[in-house]
C-alpha positions as semicolon CSV with decimal commas, in nm:
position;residue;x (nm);y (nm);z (nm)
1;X;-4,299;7,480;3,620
2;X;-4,230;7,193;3,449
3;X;-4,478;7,011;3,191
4;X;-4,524;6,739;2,910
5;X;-4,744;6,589;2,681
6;X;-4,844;6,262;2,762
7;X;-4,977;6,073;2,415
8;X;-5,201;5,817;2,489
9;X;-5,433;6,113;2,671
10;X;-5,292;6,450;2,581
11;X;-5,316;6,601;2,846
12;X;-4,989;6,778;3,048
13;X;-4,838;6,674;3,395
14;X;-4,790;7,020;3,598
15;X;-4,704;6,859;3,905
16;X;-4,374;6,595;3,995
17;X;-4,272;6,422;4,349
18;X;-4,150;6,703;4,532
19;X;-3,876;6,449;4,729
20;X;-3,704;6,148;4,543
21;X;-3,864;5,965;4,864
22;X;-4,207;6,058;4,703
23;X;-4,111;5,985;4,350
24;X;-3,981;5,595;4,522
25;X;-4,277;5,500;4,623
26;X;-4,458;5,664;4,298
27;X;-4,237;5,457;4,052
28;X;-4,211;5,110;4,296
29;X;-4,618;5,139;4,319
30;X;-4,650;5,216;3,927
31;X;-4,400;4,941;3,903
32;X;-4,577;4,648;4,102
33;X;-4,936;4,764;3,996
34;X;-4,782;4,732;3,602
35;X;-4,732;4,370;3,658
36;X;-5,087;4,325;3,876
37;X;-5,394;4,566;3,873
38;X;-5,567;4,452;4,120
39;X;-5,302;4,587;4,314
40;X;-5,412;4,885;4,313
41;X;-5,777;4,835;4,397
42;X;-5,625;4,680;4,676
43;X;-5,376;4,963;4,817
44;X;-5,675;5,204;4,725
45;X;-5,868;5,073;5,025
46;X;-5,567;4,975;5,225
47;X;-5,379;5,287;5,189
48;X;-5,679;5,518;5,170
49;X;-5,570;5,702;5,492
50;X;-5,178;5,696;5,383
51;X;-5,083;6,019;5,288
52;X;-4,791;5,880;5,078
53;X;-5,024;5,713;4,860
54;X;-5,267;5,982;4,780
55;X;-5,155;5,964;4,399
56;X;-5,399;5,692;4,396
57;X;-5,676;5,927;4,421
58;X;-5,761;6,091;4,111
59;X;-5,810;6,438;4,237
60;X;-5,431;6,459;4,369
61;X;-5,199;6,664;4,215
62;X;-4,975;6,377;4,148
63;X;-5,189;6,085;3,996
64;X;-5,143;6,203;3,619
65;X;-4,775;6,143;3,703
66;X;-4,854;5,812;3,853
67;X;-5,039;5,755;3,578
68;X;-4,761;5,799;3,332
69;X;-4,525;5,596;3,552
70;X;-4,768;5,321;3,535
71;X;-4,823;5,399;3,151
72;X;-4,408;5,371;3,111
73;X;-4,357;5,029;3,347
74;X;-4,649;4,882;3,136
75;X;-4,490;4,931;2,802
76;X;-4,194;4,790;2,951
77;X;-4,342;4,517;3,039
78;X;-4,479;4,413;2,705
79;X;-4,135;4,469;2,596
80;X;-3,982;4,218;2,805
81;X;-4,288;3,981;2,794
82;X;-4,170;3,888;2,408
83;X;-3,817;3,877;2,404
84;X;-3,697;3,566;2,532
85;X;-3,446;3,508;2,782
86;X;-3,113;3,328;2,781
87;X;-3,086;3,015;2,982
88;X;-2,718;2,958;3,175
């Protein structure tokens, strides 16, 4: 089984996207909700029924993965947010 340590809460991720169509919509989600939280308050009650977004839930075997993805697109993020871009 595959695990590793996750810094910022120690704590190790048994469990990965079984299908790269789960891992998609784990990393697009982590992606979008990097750049807006309230995102996902939002897809928590939309999605609530939506068995391909039960990572939200943080009793799924998935969510510390989600939760690193999210982690991972957020440092991005900050990366990007202070180098500026080229014009032309």
């Amino acid at each position: 089984m595959f695990c590793f340590c996750i810094s910022w809460h120690q704590q190790c991720i048994n469990h990965k996207p079984k299908t790269m169509r789960q891992n998609t919509i784990i990393e697009h989600t982590a992606s979008r909700i990097a750049l807006n939280n309230q995102l996902e308050v939002f897809l928590k009650v939309k999605q609530a029924a939506n068995a391909d977004f039960s990572f939200l839930n943080p009793s799924d075997e998935l969510h510390r993965y989600y939760l690193h993805t999210k982690e991972k697109f957020g440092n991005n993020n900050k990366k990007d947010n202070g180098i500026p871009k080229k014009e032309g």
